[in-house]
C-alpha positions in Angstrom: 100.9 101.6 124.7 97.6 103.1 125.9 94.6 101.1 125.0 92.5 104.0 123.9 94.5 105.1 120.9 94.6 101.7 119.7 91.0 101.2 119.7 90.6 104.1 117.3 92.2 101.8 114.6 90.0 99.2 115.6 87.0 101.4 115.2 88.2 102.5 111.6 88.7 98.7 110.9 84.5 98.1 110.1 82.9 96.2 106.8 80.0 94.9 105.8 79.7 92.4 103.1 77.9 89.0 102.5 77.3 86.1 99.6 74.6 84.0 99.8 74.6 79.9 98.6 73.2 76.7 99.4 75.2 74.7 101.8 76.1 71.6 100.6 78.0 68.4 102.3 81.5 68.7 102.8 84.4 68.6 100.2 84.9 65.4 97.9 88.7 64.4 98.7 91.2 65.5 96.0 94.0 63.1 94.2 96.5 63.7 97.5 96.3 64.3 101.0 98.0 66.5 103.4 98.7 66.7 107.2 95.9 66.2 109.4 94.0 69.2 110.0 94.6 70.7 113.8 91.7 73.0 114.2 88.1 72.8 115.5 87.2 73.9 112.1 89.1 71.3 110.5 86.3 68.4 111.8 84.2 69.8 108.8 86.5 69.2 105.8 88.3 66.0 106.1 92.5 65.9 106.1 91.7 63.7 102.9 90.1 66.2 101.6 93.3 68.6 101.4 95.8 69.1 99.0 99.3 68.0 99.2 102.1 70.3 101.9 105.3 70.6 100.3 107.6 73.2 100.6 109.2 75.7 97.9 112.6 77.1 98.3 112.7 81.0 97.8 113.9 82.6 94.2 115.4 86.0 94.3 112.3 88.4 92.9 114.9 90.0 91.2 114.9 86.9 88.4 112.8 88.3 85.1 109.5 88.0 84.9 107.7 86.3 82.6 105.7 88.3 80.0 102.3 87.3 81.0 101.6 86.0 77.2 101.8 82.5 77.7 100.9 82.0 81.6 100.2 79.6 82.7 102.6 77.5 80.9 101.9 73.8 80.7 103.6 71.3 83.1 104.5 74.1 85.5 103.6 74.4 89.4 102.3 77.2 91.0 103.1 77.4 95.0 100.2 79.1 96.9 101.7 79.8 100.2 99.7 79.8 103.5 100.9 81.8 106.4 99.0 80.0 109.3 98.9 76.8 110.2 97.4 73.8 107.9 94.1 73.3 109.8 93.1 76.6 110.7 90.3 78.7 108.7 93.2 80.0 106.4 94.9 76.8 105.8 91.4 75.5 104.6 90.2 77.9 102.7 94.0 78.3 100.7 93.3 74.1 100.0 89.4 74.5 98.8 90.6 77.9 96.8 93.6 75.4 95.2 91.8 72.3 93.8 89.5 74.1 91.4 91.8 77.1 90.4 94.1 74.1 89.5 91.1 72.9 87.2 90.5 76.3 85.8 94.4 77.2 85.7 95.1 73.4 83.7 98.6 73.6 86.0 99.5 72.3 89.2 98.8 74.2 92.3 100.1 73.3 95.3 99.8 74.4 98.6 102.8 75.3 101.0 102.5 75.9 104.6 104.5 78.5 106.5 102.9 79.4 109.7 104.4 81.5 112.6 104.6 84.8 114.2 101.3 85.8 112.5 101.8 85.2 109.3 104.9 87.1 109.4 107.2 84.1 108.4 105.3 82.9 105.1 104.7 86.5 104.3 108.2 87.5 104.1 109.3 84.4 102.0 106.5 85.2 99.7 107.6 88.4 99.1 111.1 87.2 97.9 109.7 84.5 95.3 110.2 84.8 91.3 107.6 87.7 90.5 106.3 85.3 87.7 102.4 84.1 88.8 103.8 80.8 90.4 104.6 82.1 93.7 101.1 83.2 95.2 99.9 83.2 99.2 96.3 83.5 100.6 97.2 87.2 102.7 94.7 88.4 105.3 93.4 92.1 106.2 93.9 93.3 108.2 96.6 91.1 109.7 99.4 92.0 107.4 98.7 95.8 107.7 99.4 95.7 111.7 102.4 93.2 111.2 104.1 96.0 108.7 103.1 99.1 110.5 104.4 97.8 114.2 108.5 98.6 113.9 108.8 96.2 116.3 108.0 93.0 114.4 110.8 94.3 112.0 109.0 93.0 108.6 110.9 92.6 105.8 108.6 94.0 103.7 105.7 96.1 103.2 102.4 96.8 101.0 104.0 97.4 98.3 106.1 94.0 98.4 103.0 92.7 97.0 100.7 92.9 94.2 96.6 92.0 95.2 95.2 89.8 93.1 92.2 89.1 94.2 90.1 88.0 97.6 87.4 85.4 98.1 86.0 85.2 101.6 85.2 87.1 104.4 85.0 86.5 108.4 83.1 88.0 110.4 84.3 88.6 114.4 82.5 86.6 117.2 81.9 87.5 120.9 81.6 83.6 122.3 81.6 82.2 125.5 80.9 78.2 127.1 77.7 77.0 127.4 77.7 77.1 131.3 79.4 80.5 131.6 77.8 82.8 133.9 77.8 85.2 130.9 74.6 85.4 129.7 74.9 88.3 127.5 77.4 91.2 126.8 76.1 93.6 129.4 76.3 90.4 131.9 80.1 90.0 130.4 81.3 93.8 130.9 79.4 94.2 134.3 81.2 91.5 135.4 84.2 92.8 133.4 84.6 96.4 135.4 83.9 94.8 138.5 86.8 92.8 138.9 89.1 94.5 136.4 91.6 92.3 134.6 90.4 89.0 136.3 88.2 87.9 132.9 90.4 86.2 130.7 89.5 86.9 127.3 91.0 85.2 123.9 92.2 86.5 120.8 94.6 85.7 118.0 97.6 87.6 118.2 98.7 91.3 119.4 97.0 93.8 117.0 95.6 91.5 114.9 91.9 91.9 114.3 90.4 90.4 117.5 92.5 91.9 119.5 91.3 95.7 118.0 87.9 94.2 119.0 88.4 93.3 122.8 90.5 97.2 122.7 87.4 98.7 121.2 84.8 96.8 123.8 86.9 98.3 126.7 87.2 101.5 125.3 83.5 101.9 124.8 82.5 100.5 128.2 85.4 101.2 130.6 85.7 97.5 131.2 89.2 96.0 131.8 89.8 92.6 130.6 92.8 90.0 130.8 93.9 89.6 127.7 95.3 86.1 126.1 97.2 86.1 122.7 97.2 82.8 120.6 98.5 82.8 117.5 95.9 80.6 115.6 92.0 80.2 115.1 92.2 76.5 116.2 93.7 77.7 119.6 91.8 80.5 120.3 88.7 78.0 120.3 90.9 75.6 122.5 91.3 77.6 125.2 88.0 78.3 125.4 86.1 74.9 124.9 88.8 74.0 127.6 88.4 76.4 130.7 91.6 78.2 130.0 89.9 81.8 129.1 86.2 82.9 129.7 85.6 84.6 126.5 86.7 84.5 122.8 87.2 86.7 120.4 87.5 85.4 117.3 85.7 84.4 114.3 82.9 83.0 113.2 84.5 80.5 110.8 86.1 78.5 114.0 83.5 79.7 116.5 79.8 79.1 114.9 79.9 75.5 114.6 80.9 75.2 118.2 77.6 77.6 119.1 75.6 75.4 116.8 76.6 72.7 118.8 75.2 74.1 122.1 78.7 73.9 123.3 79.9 77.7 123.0 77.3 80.3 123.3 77.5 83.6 121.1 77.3 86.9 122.9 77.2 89.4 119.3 78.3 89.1 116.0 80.7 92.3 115.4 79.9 93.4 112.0 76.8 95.9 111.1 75.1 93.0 109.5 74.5 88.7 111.3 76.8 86.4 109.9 74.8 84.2 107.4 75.7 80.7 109.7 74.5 82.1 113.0 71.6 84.7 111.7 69.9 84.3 115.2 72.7 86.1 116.9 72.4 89.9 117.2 75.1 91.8 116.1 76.6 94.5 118.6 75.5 97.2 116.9 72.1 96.2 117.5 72.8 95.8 121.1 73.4 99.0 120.9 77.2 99.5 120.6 76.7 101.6 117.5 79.9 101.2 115.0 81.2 98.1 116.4 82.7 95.6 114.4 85.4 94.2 112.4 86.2 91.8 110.0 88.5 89.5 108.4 89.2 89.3 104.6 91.4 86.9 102.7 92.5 87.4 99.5 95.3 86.2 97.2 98.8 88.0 96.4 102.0 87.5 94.3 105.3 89.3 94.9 105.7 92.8 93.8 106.7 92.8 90.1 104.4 90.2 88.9 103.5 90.9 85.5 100.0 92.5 85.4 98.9 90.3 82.4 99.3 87.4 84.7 97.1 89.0 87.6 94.9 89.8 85.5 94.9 86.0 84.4 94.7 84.9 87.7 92.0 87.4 89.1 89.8 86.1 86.5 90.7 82.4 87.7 89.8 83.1 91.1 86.3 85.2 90.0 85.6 82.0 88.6 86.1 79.5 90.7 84.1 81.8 93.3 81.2 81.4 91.0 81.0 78.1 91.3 78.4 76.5 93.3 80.2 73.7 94.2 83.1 75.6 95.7 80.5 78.2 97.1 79.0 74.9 99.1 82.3 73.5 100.3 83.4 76.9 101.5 80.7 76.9 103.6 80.2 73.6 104.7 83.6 74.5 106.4 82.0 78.1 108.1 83.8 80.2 105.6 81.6 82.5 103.6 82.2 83.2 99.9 82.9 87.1 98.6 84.8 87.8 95.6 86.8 90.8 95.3 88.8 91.8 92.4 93.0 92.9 92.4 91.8 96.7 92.1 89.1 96.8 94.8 91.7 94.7 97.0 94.2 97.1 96.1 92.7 100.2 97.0 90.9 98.6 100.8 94.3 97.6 101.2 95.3 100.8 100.6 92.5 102.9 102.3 92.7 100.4 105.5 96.4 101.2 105.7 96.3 105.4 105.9 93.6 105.2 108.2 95.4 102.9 110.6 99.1 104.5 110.2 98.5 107.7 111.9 96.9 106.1 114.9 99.1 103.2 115.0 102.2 105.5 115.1 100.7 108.0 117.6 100.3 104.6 120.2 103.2 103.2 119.4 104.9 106.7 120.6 103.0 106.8 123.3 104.9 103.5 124.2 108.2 104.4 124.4 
C-alpha cells in the first residue's frame, strides 16, 4: 500500500471542537468496583472508582424490539459494551458516562469489556445484541470506519449495523516525545527523520486507525520516512514511549498530556486547528506551519441496527444530560478527556460524511496493494 494515497484520508479526517468546565478532583467511587485500570491514564481515576465488568452473552438482533413506549423498563439492565481495554481512555470514559446515565436512566447499566483487534471484537458482538436499548457500546470515529472499509479485517458488519445515538467526548492527536529526547521540536524530529530514513521509531495505535493517518500525513507533507510501531491500546502506546522502546508518539492527548504535565514526555504539536484545552501552551501544527494538519478522535454511543427510534431518542436525551452536568464535566476531565456532546443525527450524518470521503481513497490504496 503506498503511503501517499493513504495520507489523503488522513488529511480529510480534520475537526475542530472544544467544551469548556472547571476541573474538579477525580471521581467519587461508585457502589462496585472493577478490574484495575492498566493505563497511564488510569492513575487519574481510581480502579474503585469504576463500575462493575461482567460479561453479556449475545441475543440474535433478529428478536422483536421493544416499542420504545415504556423504556427503560424498571428492574432491567442495560450492557454498555467497550471495545478496548478496561483502563484505557475508552474504558474510562464508557465507566464515568455509565454511573450517572444509570441515575438519569433509574436502570442498571453495566459496563462490559471486549477489547481486541481494535475494537473489532466488541464491535461485532454488539452488532448482534437484542435491538431493544439494553445493548449499547461507546464506538469511536474514526476507528470503526477504517476497521469496515479494510476487506482484510473481514468485519462482520458495517455502518449500517448500527444506529448513533449520541457522542460525548472528543480527543485531540498529540505529537510527544521523552523529556531527554534530542527532539526538540518537529522540524528537529523530521530533520532527523529524512536523514536516517526508517531508523525513528514512531508509536501509534493500530494500522489505519487515527494516529497512524497522522504519522502517513507528517511523511507525506515532509518526505520524512519513519519506523512505524502499531499497539493496539492508548495505555501502550504511552508505554513504549515512557520506556525507550519508540522515540516518538502519536497518540492522544487524553493518555499523553498528563505525562507532558509531568515534565516527563515533552509535546512536539497538538494536531487539530485549535490547542487542546489541558495543554494550551502547546502549538498546534498548523500553527507551525503545516497548514491542514490534524485529526481527531470522537466517542460516541451506539445500539444495534433496529433499535427502536423512540428509545434513541430516550437515550440521546440521557446522554445530553448527563453531559450537562458539571460534576460529570469535572470528572471527565480530571481524567484528560474533554466533554462535547453530539446528538444521534449530527453523529449520524459525520459518520456518514467521514465514511464517503474516506472510501474512495481507501479503496484506491488498498488496490494499489495487491
Amino acid at each position: 500500500m503506498r503511503p501517499t494515497v493513504l495520507v489523503l484520508a488522513a488529511m480529510l479526517l480534520l475537526g475542530t471542537a472544544c467544551a469548556s468546565a472547571v476541573p474538579a478532583a477525580a471521581p467519587a467511587p461508585t457502589k462496585t468496583a472493577a478490574p484495575a485500570a492498566t493505563s497511564a491514564a488510569s492513575t487519574v481515576v481510581p480502579a474503585a472508582s469504576t463500575k462493575a465488568v461482567t460479561a453479556a452473552p449475545a441475543t440474535s438482533a433478529t428478536a422483536a424490539p421493544a416499542s420504545g413506549a415504556d423504556f427503560p423498563a424498571k428492574g432491567k439492565v442495560i450492557t454498555f459494551v467497550n471495545p478496548w481495554e478496561a483502563g484505557g481512555s475508552s474504558g474510562i470514559g464508557a465507566r464515568l458516562l455509565a454511573d450517572p446515565l444509570e441515575r438519569v436512566l433509574g436502570v442498571q447499566v453495566t459496563v462490559s469489556d471486549k477489547p481486541g483487534a481494535g475494537s473489532q471484537i466488541g464491535m461485532t458482538e454488539l452488532a448482534n445484541m437484542r435491538p431493544d436499548g439494553y445493548s449499547l457500546g461507546y464506538s469511536t470515529l474514526p476507528t470503526i470506519i477504517t476497521l469496515y472499509l479494510n476487506p482484510d479485517r473481514k468485519t462482520l458488519f458495517q455502518r449500517n449495523s448500527f444506529v448513533s445515538v449520541a457522542g460525548n467526548n472528543i480527543d485531540r492527536g498529540l505529537i510527544a516525545v521523552r523529556a531527554d529526547s534530542p527532539y526538540k521540536s518537529i522540524e528537529d524530529l523530521v530533520a532527523a527523520a529524512k536523514a536516517n530514513p526508517e531508523k525513528i521509531k514512531a508509536v501509534d495505535t493500530g494500522i489505519l486507525g487515527a494516529p497512524h493517518l497522522g504519522i502517513l500525513q507528517l511523511q507525506h507533507l515532509t518526505g520524512a520516512k519513519l519506523a512505524v510501531v502499531h499497539v493496539d491500546s492508548g495505555s501502550a502506546n504511552a508505554n513504549n514511549l515512557l520506556g525507550g522502546h519508540v522515540d516518538v508518539s502519536f497518540g492522544f492527548a487524553s493518555y499523553l498530556q498528563q505525562h507532558v504535565r509531568s515534565g516527563a514526555l515533552r509535546a512536539l504539536g497538538v494536531m487539530a486547528s485549535e490547542r487542546d484545552k489541558f495543554l494550551p501552551d502547546v502549538k498546534t501544527m498548523e500553527e507551525q506551519g503545516y497548514k491542514g494538519f490534524g485529526f481527531f478522535g470522537y466517542r460516541f454511543v451506539v445500539a444495534p441496527a433496529g433499535t427502536p427510534p423512540q428509545v434513541v431518542d430516550t437515550l440521546d436525551k440521557a446522554v445530553r444530560k448527563v453531559a450537562e452536568q458539571s460534576d460529570f464535566v469535572q470528572k471527565m476531565e480530571a481524567a484528560g478527556l474533554e466533554v462535547q456532546y453530539m446528538d444521534a443525527a449530527k453523529v449520524t450524518a459525520e459518520w456518514a460524511n467521514y465514511e464517503e470521503r474516506i472510501k474512495p481513497l481507501m479503496e484506491q490504496a488498498l488496490s494499489e496493494q495487491k
